[in-house]
C-alpha positions as CSV (number, residue, x, y, z in Angstrom):
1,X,19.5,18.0,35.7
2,X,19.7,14.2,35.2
3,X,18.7,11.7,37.7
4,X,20.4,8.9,38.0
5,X,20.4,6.0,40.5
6,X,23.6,4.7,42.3
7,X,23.1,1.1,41.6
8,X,23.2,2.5,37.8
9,X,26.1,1.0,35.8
10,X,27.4,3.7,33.2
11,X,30.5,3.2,31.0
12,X,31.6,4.8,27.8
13,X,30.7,8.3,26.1
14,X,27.2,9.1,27.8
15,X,25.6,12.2,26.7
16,X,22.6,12.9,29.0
17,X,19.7,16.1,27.6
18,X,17.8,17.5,30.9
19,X,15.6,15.9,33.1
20,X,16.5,12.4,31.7
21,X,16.1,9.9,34.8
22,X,17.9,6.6,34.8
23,X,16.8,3.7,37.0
24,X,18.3,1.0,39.5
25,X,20.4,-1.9,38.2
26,X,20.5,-0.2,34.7
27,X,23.4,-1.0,32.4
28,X,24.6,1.7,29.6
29,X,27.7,0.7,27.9
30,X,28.9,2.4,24.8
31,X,28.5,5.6,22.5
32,X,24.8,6.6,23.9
33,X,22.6,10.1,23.5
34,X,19.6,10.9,25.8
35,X,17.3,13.7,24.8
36,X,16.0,15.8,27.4
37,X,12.7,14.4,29.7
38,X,13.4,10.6,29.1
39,X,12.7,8.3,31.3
40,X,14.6,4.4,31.8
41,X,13.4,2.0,34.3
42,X,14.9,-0.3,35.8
43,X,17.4,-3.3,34.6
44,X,17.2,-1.6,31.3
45,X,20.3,-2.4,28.7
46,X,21.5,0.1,26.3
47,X,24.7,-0.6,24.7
48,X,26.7,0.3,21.0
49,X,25.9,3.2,19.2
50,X,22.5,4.3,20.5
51,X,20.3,7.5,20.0
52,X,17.3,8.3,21.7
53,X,15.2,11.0,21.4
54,X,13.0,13.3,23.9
55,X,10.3,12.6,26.3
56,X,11.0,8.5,25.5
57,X,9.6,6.2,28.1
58,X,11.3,2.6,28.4
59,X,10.5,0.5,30.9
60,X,11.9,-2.3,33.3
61,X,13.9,-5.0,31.4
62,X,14.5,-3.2,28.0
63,X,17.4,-3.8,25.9
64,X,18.4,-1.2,23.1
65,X,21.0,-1.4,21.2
66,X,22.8,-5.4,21.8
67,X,24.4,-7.1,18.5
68,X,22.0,-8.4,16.1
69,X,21.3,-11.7,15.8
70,X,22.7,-12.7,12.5
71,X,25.7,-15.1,12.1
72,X,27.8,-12.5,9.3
73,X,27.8,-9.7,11.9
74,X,31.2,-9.5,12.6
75,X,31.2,-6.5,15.4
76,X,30.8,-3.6,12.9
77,X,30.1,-0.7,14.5
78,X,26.2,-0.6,13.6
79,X,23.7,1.9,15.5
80,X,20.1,2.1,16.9
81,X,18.6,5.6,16.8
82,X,15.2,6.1,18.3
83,X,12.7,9.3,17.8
84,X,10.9,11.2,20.2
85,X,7.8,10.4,22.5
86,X,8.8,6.6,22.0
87,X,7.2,4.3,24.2
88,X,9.4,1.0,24.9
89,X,7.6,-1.4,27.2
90,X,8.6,-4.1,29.5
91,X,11.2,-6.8,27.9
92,X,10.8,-5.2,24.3
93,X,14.4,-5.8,22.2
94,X,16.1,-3.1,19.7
95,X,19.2,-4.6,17.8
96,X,21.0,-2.1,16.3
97,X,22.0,-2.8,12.6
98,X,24.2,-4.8,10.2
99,X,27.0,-4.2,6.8
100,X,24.2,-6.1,4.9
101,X,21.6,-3.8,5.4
102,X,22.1,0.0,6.4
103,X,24.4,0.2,9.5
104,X,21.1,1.1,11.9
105,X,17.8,0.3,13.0
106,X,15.3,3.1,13.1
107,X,12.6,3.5,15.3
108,X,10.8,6.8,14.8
109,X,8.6,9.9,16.7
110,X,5.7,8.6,18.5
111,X,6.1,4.6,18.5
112,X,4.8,2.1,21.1
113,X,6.2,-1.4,21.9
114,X,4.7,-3.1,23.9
115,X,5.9,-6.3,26.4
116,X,8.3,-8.1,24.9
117,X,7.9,-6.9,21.5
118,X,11.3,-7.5,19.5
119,X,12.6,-4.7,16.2
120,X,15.4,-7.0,14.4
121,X,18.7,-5.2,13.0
122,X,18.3,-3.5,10.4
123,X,14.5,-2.4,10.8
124,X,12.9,0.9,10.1
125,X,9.3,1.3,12.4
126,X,7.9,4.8,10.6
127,X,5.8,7.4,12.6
128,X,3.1,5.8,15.4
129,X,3.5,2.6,14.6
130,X,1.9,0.2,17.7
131,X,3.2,-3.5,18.1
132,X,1.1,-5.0,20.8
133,X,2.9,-7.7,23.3
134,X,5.5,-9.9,21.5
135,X,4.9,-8.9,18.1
136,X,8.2,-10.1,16.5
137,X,10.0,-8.1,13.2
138,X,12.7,-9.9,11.4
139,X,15.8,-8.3,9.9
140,X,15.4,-5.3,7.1
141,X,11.5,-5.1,7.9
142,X,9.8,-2.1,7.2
143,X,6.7,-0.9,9.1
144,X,4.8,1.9,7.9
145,X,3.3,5.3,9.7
146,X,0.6,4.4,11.8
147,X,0.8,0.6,11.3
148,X,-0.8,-1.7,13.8
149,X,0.8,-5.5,14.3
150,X,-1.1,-7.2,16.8
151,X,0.1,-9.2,19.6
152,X,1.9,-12.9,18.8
153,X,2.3,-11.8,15.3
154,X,5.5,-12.4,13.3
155,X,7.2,-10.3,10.4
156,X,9.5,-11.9,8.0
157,X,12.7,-10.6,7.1
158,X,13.1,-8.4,3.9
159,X,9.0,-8.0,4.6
160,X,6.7,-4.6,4.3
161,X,3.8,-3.4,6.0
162,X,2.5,-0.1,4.7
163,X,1.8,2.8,6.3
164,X,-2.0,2.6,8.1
165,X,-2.6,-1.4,7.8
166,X,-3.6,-3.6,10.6
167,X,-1.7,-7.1,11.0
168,X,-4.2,-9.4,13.3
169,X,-3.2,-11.2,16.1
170,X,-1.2,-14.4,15.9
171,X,-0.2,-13.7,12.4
172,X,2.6,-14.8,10.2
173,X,3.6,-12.2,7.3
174,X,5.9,-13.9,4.7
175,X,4.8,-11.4,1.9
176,X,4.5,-7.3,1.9
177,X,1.1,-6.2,3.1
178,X,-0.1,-3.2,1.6
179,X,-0.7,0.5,2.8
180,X,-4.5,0.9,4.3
181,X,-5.4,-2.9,4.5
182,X,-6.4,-5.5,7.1
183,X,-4.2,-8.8,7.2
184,X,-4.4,-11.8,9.2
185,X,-3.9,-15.2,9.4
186,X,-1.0,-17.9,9.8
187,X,-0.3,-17.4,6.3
188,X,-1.7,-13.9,6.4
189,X,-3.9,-12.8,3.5
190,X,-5.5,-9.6,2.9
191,X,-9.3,-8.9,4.4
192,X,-9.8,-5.3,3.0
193,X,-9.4,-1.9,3.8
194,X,-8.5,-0.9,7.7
195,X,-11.6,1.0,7.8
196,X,-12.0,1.7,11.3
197,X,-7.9,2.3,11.7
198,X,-8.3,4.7,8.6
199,X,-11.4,6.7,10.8
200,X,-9.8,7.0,13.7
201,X,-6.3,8.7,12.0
202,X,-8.9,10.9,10.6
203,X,-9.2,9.7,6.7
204,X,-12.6,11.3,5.0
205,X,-15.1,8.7,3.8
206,X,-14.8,9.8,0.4
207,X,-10.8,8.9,0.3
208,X,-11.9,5.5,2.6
209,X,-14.5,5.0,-0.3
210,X,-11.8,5.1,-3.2
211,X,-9.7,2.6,-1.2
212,X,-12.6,0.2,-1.2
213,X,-13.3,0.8,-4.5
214,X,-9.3,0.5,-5.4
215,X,-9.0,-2.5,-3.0
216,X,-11.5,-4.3,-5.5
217,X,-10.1,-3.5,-8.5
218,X,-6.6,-5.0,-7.7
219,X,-7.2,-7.7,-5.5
220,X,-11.1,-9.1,-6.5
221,X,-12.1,-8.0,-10.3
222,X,-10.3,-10.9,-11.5
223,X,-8.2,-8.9,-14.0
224,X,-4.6,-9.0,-14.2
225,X,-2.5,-6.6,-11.6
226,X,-0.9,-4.5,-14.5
227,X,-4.5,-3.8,-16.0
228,X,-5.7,-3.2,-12.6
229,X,-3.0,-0.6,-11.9
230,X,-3.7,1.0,-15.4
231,X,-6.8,1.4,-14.7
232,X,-6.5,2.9,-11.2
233,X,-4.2,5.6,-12.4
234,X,-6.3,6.9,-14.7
235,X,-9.3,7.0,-12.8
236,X,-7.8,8.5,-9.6
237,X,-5.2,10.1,-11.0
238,X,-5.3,12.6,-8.5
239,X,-5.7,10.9,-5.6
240,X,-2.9,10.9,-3.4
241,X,-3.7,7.3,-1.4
242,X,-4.5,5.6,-4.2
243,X,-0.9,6.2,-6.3
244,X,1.1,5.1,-2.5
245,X,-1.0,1.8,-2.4
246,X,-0.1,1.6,-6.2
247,X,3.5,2.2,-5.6
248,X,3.5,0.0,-3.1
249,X,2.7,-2.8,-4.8
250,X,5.1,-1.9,-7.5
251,X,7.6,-1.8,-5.7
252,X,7.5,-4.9,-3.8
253,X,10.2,-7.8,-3.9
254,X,8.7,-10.1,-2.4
255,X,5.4,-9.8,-3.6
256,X,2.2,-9.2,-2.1
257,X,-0.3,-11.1,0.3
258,X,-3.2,-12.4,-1.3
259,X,-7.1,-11.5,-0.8
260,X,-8.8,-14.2,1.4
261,X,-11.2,-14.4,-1.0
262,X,-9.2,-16.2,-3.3
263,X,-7.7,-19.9,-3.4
């Protein structure tokens, strides 16, 4: 049975899972699904079209859900929808989405926010993704599995950051920063492979040795990035990191950050 506290302001079509608890001076507004074991603090905002998953922890001061902040939204009805085991911390924002980009923002299974960390409309955060205090995506960012964006750090709109990769503290990414690497910087250029991230999320040190190796080849030989990618497809044709760092950077649109190493 849901617990919810009397000072608790609820309007609108509120569908509640079990044991969800709901704190004091909370607002929820709007067309809103709570899976089972979730838990809101207090003064928490939730409002629009918002789904959020099981065994979610948001804490005091949260807001979920408000219109984005872009000057075309015009008050479509746009959603945020929010995975399981998702930990929201104090003051973090969750816009919920925009016609220009896909309707929603998507926050996935096993995220952490922390303080005053802000996901912009339109956003996808993949799988364990941790953005430490007021790390800062703009609009239509996408933030890979197991990504890591460091506290103070900023995300440009339309920007990437593949799955595994470490953004430093205090960072500014205006370009896509691949799968596996470390970037940092005000103007955030590349500093290798996330070798101790790739460790820890259990990556062998063969597969963290071909990433070196591949790392090398595109960003350091000197050779041009299609002859770079030539080659690594045929010499790891087989290896399953090595084609999602390539297809990465294939795919990019706003191109790629740069190796440190080079002016």
């Amino acid at each position: 049975m849901a617990k919810i506290h009397p000072t608790a302001v609820i309007t609108g079509d509120l569908e509640l899972g079990e044991d969800v608890e709901i704190g004091p001076h909370t607002v929820i507004s709007g067309k809103i699904k709570i899976g089972k074991g979730t838990k809101i603090g207090a003064r928490v905002s939730i409002r629009g079209t918002v789904s959020i998953g099981e065994n979610c922890k948001i804490y005091d001061g949260a807001i979920i859900g408000e219109e984005p902040q872009h000057l075309k939204y015009s008050g479509e009805e746009s959603q945020v929808i929010i995975g399981n085991r998702v930990i929201i911390r104090e003051y973090a924002t969750i816009h919920r989405g925009t016609a220009i980009g896909s309707m929603k923002t998507l926050v996935e299974d096993d995220v952490m926010l922390m303080a005053y960390s802000h996901v912009a409309h339109d956003c996808t955060v993949k799988r364990g993704v941790i953005m430490a205090n007021c790390a800062t995506l703009g609009g239509h960012v996408e933030v890979g599995e197991y990504a890591f964006i460091g506290g103070l750090s900023a995300v440009h709109q339309w920007a990437r950051v593949g799955a595994y990769a470490m953004v430093g503290g205090l960072s500014g990414v205006s370009l896509d920063v691949p799968p596996y690497t470390i970037a940092s910087g005000q103007h955030a250029r590349l500093y290798g492979i996330n070798t101790v991230g790739l460790e820890r999320r259990g990556f062998s040190p063969q597969t963290i040795k071909i990433l070196k190796r591949a790392y090398k080849i595109l960003f350091r030989s000197g050779m041009l990035r299609v002859q770079a990618i030539e080659m690594l497809l045929k010499e790891y044709i087989d290896v399953e990191e090595v084609k999602k760092l390539v297809e990465f950077i294939q795919t990019s649109k706003r191109g790629v950050a740069r190796d440190a190493g080079r002016g």
